[in-house]
C-alpha positions in Angstrom: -2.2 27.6 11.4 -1.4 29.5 8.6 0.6 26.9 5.5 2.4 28.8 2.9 2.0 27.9 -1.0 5.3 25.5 -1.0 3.9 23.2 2.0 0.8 23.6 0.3 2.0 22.1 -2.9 4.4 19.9 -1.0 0.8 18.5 0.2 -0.8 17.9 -3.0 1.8 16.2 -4.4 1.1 14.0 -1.5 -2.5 13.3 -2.6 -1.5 13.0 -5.8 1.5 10.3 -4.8 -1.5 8.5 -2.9 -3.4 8.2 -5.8 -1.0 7.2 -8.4 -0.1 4.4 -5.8 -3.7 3.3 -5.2 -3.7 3.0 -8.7 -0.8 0.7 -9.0 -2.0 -1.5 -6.6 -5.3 -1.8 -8.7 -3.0 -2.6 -11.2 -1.2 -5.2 -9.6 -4.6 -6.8 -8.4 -5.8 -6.9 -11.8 -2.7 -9.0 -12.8 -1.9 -11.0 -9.5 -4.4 -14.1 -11.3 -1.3 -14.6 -13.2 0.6 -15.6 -9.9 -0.9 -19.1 -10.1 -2.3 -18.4 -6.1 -4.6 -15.3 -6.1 -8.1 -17.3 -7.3 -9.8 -20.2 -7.2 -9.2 -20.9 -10.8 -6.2 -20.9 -12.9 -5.6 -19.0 -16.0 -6.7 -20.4 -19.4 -3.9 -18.8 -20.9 -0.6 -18.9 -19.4 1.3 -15.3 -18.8 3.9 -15.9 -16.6 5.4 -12.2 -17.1 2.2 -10.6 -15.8 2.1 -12.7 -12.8 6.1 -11.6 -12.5 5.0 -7.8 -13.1 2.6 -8.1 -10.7 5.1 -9.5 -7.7 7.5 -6.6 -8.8 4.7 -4.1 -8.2 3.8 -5.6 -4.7 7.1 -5.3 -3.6 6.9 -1.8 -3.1 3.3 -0.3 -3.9 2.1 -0.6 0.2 5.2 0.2 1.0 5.2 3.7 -0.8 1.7 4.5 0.3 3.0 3.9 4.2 5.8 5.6 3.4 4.0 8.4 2.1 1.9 8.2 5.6 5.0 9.0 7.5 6.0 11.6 5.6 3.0 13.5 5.9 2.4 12.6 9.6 5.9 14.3 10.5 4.5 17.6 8.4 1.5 17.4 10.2 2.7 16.9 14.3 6.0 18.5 13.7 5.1 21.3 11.7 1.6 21.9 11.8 1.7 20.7 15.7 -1.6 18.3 15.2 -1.9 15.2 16.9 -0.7 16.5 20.1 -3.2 14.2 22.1 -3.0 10.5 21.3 -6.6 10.3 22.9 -8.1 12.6 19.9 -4.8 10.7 16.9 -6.3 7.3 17.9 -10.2 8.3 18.0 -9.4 9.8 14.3 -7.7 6.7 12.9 -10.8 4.6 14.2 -12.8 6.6 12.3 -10.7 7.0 9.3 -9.5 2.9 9.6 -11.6 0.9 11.2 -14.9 1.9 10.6 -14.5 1.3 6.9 -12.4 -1.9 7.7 -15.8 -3.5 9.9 -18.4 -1.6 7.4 -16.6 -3.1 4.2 -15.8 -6.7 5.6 -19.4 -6.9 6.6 -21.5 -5.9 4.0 -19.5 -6.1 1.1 -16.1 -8.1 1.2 -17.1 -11.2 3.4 -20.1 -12.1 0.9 -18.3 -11.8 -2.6 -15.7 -14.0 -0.5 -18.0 -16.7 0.4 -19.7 -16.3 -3.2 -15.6 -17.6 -4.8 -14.5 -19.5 -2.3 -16.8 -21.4 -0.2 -15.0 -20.8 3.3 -16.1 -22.4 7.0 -16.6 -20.1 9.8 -13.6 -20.7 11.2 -12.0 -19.8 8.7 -14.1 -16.5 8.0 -13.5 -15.8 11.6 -9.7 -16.2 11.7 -9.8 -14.0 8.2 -11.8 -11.2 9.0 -12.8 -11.2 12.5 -9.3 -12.2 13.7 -8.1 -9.9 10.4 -5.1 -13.0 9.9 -6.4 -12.6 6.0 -8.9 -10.2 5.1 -8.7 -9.9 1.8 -7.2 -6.0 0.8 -8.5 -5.1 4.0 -5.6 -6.0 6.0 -3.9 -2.5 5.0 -6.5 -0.5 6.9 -6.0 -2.3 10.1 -1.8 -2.9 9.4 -1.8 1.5 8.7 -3.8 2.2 12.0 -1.4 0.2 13.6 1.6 1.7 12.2 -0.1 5.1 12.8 -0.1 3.8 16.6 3.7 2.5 16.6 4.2 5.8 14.9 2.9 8.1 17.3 4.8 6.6 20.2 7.8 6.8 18.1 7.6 10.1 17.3 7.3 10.5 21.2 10.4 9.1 21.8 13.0 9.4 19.1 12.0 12.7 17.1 15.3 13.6 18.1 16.6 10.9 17.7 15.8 9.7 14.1 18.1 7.1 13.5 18.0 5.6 16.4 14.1 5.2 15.6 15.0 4.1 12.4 17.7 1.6 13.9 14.5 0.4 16.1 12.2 0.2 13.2 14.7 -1.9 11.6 14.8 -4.1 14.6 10.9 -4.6 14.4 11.0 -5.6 10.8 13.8 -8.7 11.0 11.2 -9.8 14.6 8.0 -9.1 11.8 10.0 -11.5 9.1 9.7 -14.8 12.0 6.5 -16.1 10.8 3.9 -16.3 14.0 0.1 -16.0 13.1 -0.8 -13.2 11.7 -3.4 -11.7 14.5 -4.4 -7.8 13.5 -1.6 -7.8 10.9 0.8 -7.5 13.9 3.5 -9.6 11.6 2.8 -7.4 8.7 2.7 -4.1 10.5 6.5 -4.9 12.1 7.5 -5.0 8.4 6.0 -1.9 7.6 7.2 0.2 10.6 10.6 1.1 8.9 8.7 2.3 5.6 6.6 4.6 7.6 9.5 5.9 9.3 12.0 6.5 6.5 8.9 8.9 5.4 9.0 10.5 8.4 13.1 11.0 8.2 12.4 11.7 4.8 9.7 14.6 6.0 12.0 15.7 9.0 15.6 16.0 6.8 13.8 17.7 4.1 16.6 15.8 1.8 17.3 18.3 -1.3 18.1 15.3 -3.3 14.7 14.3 -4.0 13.7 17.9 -5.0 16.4 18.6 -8.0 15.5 18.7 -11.5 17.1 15.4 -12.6 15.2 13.8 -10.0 13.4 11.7 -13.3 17.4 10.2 -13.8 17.8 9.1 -10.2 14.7 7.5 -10.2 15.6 6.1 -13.7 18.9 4.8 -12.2 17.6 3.4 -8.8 14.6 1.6 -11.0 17.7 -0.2 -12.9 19.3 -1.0 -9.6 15.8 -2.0 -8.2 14.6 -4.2 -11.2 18.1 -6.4 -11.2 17.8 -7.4 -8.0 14.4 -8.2 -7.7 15.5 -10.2 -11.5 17.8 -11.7 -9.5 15.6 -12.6 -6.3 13.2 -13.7 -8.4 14.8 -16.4 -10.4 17.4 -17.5 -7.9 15.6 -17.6 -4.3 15.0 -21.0 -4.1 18.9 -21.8 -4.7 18.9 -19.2 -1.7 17.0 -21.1 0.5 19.5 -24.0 0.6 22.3 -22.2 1.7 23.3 -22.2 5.4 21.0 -19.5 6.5 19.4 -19.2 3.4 16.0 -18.0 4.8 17.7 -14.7 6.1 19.6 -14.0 3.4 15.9 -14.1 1.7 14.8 -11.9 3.9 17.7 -9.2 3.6 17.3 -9.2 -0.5 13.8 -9.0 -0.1 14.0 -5.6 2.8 16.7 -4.6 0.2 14.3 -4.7 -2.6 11.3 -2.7 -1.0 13.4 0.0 0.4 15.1 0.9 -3.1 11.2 0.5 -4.5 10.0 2.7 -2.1 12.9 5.4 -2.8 12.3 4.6 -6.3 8.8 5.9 -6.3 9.2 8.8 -3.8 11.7 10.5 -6.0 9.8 9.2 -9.3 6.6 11.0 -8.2 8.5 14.2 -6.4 10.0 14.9 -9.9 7.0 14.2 -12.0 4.7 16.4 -9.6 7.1 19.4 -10.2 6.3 19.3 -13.7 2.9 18.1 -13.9 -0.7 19.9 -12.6 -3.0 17.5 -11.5 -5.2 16.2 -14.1 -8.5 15.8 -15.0 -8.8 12.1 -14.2 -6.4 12.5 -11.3 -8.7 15.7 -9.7 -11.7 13.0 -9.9 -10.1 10.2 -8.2 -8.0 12.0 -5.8 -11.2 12.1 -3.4 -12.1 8.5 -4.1 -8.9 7.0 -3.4 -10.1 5.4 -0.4 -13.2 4.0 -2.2 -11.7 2.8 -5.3 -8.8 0.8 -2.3 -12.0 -0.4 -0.5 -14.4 -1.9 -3.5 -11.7 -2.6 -6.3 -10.1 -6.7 -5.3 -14.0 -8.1 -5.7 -14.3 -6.0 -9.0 -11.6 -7.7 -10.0 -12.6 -11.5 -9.0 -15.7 -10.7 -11.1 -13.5 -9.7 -13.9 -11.3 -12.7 -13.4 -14.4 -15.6 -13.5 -15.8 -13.9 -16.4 -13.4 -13.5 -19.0 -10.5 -16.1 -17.9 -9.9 -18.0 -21.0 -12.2 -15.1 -23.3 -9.6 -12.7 -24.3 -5.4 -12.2 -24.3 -4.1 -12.0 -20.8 -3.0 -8.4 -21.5 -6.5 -7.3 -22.9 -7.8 -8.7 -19.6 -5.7 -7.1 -17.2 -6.9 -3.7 -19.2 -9.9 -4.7 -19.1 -10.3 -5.6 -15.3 -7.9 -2.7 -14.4 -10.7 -0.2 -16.3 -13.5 -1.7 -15.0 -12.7 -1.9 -11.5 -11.4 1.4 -10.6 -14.4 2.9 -12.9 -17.0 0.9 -10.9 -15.5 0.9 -6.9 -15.0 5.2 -8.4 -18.8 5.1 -8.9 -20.2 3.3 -5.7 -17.7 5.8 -3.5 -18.9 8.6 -5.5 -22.4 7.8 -4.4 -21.8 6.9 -1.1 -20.5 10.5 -0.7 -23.8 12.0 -1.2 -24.4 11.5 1.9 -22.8 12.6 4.9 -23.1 9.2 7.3 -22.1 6.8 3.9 -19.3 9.1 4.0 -18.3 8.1 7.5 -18.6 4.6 6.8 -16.1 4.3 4.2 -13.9 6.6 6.3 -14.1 9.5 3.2 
């Protein structure tokens, strides 16, 4: 089917979006040792406002990238009429999802795991086998499943939208009861709605997002978005001891991601009207997936090596540089070949 030049461009913004989000959760990787939970070691040198940064950035980096997933996914099945058969959507996400998830974890992700942190079997199993944990893995089998959840949706409330999006809703308040974590089914409940607003946001083809002071909206809905995650932040624990505290958690915290997700999707729609792709972006644009899949043990071997060597903000540089230029460079020779290729889903 014939795409004209707009959808064209509408579609490598996309890719570009993609990328500039894999990048930020490199970023937020490289500074999540500052959380005090990430590693098996502590920082030398305390730097609580990286750790903070890096929460921020986790509140809505995923989120955007399934987001983005939606929004494309209602381009492609109710525009370009693909995925007609969920046979042939389902066989393609395998191959796209899984395979890299089960190459990956194997070979690669499992061993530098055991190398840090010593694990039982067990606990291997329920991690990785189970996928309750699997280190940054658990976003390839949480999208697959949202793919699924969003096929079916699409089936049944394309004319519908906000009923779907009342449902999605609906799935991610049952997501926020915490039940083990088996495939990501928890997380993917809580990503539903993120996938779908992208999908509204596809369908509605909302003018808003396409204006030329889309840079102040996004400037203005960042404001709103950083004081309430401020607020969040340092006052959640009060939260919790109020009378149904733990919802009311749970609300700021939906509240937060959707405005981050907005945030970003009207950040990057403005910036990609005004902006070519590039150099650096051209290159990594067909590595994103390999720089997602290799980049989190990259970093751990940053991490043990310089904790306590240089300034917390020279080391997250420093890690941030490395790791997206190494993960770049085994994806990039991977792709030589065309069953490689397959395995890391490229």
């Amino acid at each position: 089917m014939y795409i004209n030049e707009g959808k064209k461009q509408e579609l490598s913004n996309c890719n570009i979006t993609k990328c500039i989000l894999m990048l930020l959760v490199v970023l937020c990787h490289s500074m999540a040792f500052w959380t005090n939970n990430w590693f098996t070691k502590n920082p030398v040198y305390s730097a609580a406002y990286i750790g903070c940064a890096s929460e921020w950035l986790g509140t809505f980096h995923v989120y955007s990238f399934i987001m983005i997933s939606g929004y494309i996914f209602a381009f492609q099945k109710r525009e370009k009429f693909n995925y007609t058969s969920f046979c042939s959507f389902l066989y393609k996400k395998f191959k796209r999802l899984i395979v890299p998830y089960l190459f990956v974890s194997i070979f690669y992700v499992i061993p530098v795991y055991c190398l840090f942190f010593s694990p039982s079997i067990k606990t291997i199993i329920f991690n990785y086998f189970l996928a309750i944990s699997p280190s940054q893995l658990w976003f390839l089998i949480c999208l697959f499943n949202v793919f699924l959840l969003g096929w079916l949706m699409d089936m049944f409330f394309h004319n519908h939208i906000y009923y779907g999006l009342a449902f999605s809703v609906f799935l991610y308040l049952i997501g926020s009861i915490p039940f083990l974590n088996i495939f990501q089914i928890n997380t993917t409940l809580n990503c539903v709605v993120f996938f779908w607003i992208g999908y509204m946001l596809r369908k509605e083809k909302k003018s808003v997002f396409d204006g030329k002071y889309g840079h102040v909206i996004a400037g203005v809905i960042f404001l709103v978005d950083i004081s309430i995650y401020s607020f969040y932040y340092f006052y959640k624990g009060r939260i919790e001891l109020l009378p149904l505290g733990s919802f009311y958690n749970v609300l700021l915290v939906f509240l937060i991601r959707i405005i981050g997700v907005l945030m970003i999707f009207v950040l990057i729609q403005s910036f990609t009207q005004y902006s070519n792709k590039t150099n650096i972006l051209s290159l990594l644009i067909p590595q994103t997936m390999s720089v997602y899949l290799f980049h989190q043990q990259i970093v751990y071997f940053v991490v043990y090596i310089l904790n306590g060597v240089v300034h917390p903000v020279f080391h997250v540089m420093i890690c941030f540089v490395v790791s997206v230029s190494v993960s770049f460079l085994i994806g990039k020779l991977m792709s030589l070949n065309h069953f490689t290729r397959l395995l890391i889903g490229s």
